[in-house]
C-alpha positions as CSV (number, residue, x, y, z in Angstrom):
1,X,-77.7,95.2,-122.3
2,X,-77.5,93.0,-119.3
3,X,-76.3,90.2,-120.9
4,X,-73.4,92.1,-122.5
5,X,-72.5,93.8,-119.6
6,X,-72.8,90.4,-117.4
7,X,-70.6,89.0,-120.3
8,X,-68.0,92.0,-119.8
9,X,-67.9,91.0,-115.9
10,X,-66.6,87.6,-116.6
11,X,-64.2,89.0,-118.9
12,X,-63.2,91.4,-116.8
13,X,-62.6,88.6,-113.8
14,X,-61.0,86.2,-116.2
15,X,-58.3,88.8,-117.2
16,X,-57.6,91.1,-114.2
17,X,-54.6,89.3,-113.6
18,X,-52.6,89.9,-116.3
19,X,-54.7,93.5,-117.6
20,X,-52.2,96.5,-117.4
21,X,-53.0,98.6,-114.1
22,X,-54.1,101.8,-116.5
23,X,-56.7,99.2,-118.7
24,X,-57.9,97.6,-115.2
25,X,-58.1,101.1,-113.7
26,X,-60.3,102.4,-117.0
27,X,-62.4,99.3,-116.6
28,X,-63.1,99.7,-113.2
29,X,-64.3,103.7,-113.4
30,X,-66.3,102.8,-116.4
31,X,-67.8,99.7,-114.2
32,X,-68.8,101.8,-111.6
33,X,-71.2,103.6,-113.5
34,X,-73.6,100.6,-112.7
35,X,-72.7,99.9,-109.4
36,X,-74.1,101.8,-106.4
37,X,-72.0,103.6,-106.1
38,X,-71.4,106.9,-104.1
39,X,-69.9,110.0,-104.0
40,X,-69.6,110.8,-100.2
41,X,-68.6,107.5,-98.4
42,X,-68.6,108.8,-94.7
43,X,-66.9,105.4,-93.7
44,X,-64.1,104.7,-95.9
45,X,-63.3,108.5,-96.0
46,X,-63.5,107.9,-92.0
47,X,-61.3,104.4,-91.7
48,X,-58.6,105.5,-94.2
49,X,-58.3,109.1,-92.9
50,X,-58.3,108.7,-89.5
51,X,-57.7,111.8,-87.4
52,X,-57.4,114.0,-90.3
53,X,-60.8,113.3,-91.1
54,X,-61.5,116.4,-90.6
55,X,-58.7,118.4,-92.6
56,X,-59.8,115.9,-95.4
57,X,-63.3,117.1,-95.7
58,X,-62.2,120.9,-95.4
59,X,-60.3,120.4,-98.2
60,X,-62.3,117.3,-100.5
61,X,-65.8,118.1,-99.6
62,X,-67.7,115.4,-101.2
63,X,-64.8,114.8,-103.2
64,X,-63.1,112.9,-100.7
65,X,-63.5,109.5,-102.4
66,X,-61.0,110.7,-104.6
67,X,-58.5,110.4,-101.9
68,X,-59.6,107.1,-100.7
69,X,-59.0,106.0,-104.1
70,X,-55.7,107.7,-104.6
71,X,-52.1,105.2,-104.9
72,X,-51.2,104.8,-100.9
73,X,-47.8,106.4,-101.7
74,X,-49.5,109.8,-103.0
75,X,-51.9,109.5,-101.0
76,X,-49.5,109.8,-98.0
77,X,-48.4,112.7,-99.3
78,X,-51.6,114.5,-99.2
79,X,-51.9,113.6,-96.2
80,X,-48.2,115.4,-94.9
81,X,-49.6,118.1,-96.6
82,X,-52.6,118.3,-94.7
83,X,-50.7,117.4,-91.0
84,X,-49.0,120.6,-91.9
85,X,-52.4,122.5,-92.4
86,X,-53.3,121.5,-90.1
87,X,-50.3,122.4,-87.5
88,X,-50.1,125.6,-89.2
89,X,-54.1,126.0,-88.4
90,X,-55.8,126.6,-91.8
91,X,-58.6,124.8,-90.6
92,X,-59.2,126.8,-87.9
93,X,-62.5,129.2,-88.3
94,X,-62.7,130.8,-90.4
95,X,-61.2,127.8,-92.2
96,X,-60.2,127.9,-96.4
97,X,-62.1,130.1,-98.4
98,X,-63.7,128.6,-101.7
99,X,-60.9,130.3,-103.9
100,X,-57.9,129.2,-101.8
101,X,-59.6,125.4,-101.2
102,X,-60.1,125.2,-104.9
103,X,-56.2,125.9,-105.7
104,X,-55.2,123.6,-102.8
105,X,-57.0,120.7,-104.2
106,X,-56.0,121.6,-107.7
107,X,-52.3,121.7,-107.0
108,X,-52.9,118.3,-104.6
109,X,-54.8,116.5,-108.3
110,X,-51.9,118.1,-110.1
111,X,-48.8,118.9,-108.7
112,X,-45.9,116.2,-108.2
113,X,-44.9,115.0,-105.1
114,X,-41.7,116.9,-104.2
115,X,-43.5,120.0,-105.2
116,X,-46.5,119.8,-102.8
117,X,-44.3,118.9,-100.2
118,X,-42.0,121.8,-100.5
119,X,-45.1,124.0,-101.0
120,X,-46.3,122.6,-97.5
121,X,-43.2,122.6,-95.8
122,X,-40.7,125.0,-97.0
123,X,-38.6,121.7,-98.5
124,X,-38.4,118.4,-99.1
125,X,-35.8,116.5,-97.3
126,X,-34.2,113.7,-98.6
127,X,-35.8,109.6,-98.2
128,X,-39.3,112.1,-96.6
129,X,-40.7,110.8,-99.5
130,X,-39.7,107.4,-99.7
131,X,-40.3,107.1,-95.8
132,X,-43.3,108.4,-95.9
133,X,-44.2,106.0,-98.5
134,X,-43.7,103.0,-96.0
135,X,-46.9,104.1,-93.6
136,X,-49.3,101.9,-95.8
137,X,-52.8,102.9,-96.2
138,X,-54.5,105.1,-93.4
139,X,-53.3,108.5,-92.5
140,X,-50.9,108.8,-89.2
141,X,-51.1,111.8,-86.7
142,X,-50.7,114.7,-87.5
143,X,-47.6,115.0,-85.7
144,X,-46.2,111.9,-86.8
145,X,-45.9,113.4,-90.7
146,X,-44.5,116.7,-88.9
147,X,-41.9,115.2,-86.6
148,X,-40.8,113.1,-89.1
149,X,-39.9,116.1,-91.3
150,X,-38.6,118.1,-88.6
151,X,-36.0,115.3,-87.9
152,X,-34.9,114.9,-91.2
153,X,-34.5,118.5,-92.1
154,X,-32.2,119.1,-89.2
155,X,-31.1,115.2,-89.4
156,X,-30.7,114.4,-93.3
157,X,-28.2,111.2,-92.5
158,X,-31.0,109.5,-91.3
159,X,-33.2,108.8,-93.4
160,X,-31.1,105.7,-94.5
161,X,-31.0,103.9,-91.2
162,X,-35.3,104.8,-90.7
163,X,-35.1,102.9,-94.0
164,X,-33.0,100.5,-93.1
165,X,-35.0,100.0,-90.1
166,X,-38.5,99.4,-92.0
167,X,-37.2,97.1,-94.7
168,X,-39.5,94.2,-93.6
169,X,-42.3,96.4,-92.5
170,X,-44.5,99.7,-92.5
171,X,-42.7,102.7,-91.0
172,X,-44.3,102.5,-87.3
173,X,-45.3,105.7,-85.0
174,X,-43.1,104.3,-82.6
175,X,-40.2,104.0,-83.9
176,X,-40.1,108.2,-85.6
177,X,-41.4,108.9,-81.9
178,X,-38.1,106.9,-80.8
179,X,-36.0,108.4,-83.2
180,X,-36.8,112.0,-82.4
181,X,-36.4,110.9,-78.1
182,X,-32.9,109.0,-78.6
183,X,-29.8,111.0,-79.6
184,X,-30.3,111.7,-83.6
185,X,-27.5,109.8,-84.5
186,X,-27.5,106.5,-86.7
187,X,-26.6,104.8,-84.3
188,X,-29.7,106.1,-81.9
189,X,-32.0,105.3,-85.1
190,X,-30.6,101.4,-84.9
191,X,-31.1,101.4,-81.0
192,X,-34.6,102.5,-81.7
193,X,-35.1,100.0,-84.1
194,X,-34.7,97.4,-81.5
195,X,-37.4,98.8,-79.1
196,X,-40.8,97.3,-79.1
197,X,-42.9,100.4,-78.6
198,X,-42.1,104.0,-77.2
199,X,-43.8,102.4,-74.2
200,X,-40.8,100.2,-73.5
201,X,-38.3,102.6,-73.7
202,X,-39.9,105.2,-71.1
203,X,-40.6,102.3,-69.0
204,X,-36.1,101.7,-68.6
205,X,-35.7,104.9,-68.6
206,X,-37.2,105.8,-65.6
207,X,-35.1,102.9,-63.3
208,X,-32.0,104.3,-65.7
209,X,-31.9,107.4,-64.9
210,X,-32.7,106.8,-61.2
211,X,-29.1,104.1,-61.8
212,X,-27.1,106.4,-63.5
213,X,-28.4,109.9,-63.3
214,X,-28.4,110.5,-67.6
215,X,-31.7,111.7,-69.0
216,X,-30.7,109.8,-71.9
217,X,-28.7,106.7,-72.9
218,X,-24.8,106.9,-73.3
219,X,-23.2,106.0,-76.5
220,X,-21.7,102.6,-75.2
221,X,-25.2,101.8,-74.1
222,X,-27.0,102.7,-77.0
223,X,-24.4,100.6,-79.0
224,X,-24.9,98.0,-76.8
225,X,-28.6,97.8,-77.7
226,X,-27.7,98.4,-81.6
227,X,-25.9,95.7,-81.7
228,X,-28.7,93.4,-80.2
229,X,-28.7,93.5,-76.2
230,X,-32.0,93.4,-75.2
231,X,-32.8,96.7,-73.1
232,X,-33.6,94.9,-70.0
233,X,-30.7,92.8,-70.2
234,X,-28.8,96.4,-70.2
235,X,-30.6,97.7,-67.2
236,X,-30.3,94.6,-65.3
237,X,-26.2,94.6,-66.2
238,X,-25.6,98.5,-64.9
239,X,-27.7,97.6,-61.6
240,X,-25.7,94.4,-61.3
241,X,-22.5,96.6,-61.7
242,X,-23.1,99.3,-59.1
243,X,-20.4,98.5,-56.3
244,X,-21.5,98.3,-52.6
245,X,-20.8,100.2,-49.8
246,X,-16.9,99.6,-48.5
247,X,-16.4,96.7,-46.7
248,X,-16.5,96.2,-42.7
249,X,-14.3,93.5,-42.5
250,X,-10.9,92.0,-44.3
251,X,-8.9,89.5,-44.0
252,X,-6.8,86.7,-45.5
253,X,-9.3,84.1,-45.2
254,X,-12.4,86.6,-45.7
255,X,-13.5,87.3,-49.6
256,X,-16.2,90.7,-49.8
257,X,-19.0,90.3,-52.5
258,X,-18.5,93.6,-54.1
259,X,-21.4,93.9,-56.1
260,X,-24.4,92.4,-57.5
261,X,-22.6,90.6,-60.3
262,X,-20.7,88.7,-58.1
263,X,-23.6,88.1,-55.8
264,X,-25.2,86.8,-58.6
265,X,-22.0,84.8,-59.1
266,X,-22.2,83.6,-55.5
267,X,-25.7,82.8,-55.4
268,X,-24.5,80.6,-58.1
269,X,-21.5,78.8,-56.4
270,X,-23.3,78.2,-53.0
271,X,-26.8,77.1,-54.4
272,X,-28.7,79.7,-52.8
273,X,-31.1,82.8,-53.3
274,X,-28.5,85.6,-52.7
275,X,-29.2,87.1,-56.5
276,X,-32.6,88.2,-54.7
277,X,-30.5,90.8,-51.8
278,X,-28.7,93.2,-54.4
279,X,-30.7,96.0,-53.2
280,X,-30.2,95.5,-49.2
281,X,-26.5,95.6,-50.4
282,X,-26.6,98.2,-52.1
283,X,-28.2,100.4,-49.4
284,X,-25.5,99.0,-47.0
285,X,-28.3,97.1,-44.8
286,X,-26.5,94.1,-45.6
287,X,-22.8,93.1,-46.1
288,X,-21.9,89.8,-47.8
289,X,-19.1,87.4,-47.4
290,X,-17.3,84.4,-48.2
291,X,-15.4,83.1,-45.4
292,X,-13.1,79.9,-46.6
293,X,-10.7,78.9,-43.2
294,X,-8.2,76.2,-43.9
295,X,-9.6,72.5,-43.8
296,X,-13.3,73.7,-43.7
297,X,-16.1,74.4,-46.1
298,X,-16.7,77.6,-47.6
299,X,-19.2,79.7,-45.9
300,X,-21.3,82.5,-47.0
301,X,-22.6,85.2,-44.3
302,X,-23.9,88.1,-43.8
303,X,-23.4,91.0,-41.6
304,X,-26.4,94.0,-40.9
305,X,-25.8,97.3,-40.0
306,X,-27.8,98.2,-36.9
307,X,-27.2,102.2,-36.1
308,X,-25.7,103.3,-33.5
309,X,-24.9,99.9,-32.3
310,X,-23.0,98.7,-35.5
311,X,-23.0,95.4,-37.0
312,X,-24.3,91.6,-36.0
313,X,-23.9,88.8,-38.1
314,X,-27.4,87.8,-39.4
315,X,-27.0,84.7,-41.4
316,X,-23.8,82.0,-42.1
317,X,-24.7,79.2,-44.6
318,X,-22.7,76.0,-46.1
319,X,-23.7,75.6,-50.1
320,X,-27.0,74.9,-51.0
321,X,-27.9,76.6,-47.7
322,X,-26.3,73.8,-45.3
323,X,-26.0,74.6,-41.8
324,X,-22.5,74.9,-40.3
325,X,-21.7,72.2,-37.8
326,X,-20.8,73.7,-34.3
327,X,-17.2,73.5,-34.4
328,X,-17.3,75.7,-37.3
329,X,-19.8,78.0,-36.2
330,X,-18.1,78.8,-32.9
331,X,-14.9,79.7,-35.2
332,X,-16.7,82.1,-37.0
333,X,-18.1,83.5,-34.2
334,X,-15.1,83.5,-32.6
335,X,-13.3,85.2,-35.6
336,X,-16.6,88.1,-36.0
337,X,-16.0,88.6,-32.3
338,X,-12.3,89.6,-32.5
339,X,-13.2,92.1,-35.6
340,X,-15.9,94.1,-33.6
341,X,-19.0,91.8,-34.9
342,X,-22.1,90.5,-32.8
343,X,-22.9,87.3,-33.4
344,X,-25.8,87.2,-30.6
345,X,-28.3,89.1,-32.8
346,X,-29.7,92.4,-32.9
347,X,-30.2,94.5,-30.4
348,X,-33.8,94.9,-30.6
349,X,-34.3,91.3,-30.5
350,X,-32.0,91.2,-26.9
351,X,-34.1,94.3,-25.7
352,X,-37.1,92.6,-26.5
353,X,-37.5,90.9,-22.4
354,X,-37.1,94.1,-21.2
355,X,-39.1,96.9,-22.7
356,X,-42.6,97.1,-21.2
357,X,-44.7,98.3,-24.7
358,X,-47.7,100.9,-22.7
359,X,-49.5,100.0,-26.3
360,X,-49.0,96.6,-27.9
361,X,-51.6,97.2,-30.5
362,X,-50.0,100.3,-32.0
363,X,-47.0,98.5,-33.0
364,X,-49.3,95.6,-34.6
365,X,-50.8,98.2,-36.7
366,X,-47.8,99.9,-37.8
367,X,-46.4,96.3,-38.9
368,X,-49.8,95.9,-40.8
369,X,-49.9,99.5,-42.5
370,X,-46.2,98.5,-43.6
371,X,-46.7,95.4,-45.0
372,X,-49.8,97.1,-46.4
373,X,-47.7,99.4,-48.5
């Protein structure tokens, strides 16, 4: 008896590979009769179930192994069906009785697919299956298998771009949890597609909205990502965009830096780290400028407001931060002077001789809780 049924092994070893799946499958039920096999396997029921561990056992019992050993693809659909027990509370005391679990599990051994899903959830939408069928081997949340439905009932037209978008993968939580957040559109399914995690996209979100004042992304930009612009690459090109305050000065020789794009631009030209003062622009601390006078070098300044006392000029550079010989200086001094500007620094900095402080220290720690924060 051992002999023949250590001979059968090797057979069985030797052949599994090219076996039909319905022979292999009737040699391996009739080869666990002599394994150790178990009825009630806490831990695989546990692993492949997940958080409807729970729903599982209401409605298997110590049947669950059956479900464990069930074809991924149905076995995903059990478990839609039991997300939407679930949801719907059936488990909830006083739980299933014996006559109801009984024809719940029957119809979950026996019925077909569409059927049990349309029993669970009033219909089966079109691709729910098939989509359903990419989450792999282990149950999702609950509300992953009801969200999903929910968005293709009132959505049918996407479930081809969610499949489209999981042709080289499973069918992540993310990406339905995108889906349902993004406009329910193809073209918000394809933008989802190119987010990393739901993570990511609240993360923009919050400095987007702050930009542009939309709770959620505008066509243009969500065809923008679609077609492959990275998210932050977006965000970066909006902030970049935003024009600053009006300018102070004008003139023929005198060019205004606009916005952060061409302060990035500038940055560029001169050599310098202008890119790194968009925001100070932006809140109309600082003005920017590009002063080019005839026979000279072009040179980049700054102006600052200080209120009420207006505006002083707070830095003048050559490229690559050079510093502007004197002649050239006292022309653009000259010039700021004629247009209202202060080119002797702010007036803080001139009071400074002057004001007797009754408490040094308090200012020190002022400095120090803001540098703090």
């Amino acid at each position: 008896m051992h002999t023949d049924l250590s001979r059968r092994i090797t057979q069985l070893i030797c052949a599994a590979d090219s076996i039909s799946p319905a022979a292999l499958k009737s040699e391996l039920l009739d080869l666990a009769r002599h394994c150790q096999v178990v009825p009630g396997n806490r831990f695989l029921v546990s692993a492949v179930c997940g958080s409807l561990e729970g729903a599982a056992t209401a409605v298997f019992g110590p049947l669950a192994l059956l479900l464990v050993m069930t074809e991924p693809r149905r076995r995903q659909v059990y478990f839609a069906v039991l997300a939407r027990l679930d949801a719907d509370g059936a488990f909830e005391a006083p739980g299933l009785d014996e006559a109801a679990r009984a024809d719940l599990l029957s119809r979950l051994v026996l019925a077909r697919n569409e059927d049990l899903i349309a029993q669970a959830y009033g219909s089966c939408p079109l691709g729910f299956l098939r989509l359903i069928g990419r989450f792999g081997d282990c149950a999702r949340k609950p509300e992953i298998y009801t969200g999903l439905f929910g968005l293709l009932d009132a959505h049918p037209d996407l479930a081809p771009p969610l499949l489209g978008a999981c042709q080289t993968g499973p069918l992540t939580d993310d990406l339905i949890e995108l889906a349902q957040a993004l406009p329910p559109t193809p073209l918000g399914v394809r933008a989802a597609a190119r987010f990393e995690a739901m993570g990511e996209y609240n993360q923009l979100m919050r400095p987007y909205q702050a930009i542009t004042g939309n709770a959620q992304l505008t066509e243009a930009h969500l065809r923008r990502i679609a077609e492959g612009e990275a998210p932050g690459n977006l965000l970066e090109g909006i902030y970049l965009d935003l024009p600053f305050p009006a300018p102070v000065l004008s003139g023929p020789e005198l060019a205004y830096i606009p916005d952060g794009q061409a302060l990035v631009r500038t940055a560029r030209e001169f050599s310098n780290c202008l890119a790194g003062y968009v925001a100070e622009a932006l809140k109309g601390e600082r003005q920017y400028y590009i002063w080019r006078a005839p026979e000279a070098p072009a040179v980049v300044f700054s102006i600052s407001a200080e209120a009420p006392f207006g505006c002083y000029l707070s830095e003048a550079k050559l490229a690559e931060n050079g510093r502007l010989p004197l002649k050239l200086r006292r022309d653009l001094h000259r010039m700021l002077n004629g247009c209202g500007i202060r080119t002797d620094g702010p007036v803080k900095k001139m009071m400074g001789p002057y004001r007797n402080d009754p408490n040094p220290f308090m200012m020190d720690d002022f400095l120090d809780l803001d540098e703090a924060a």
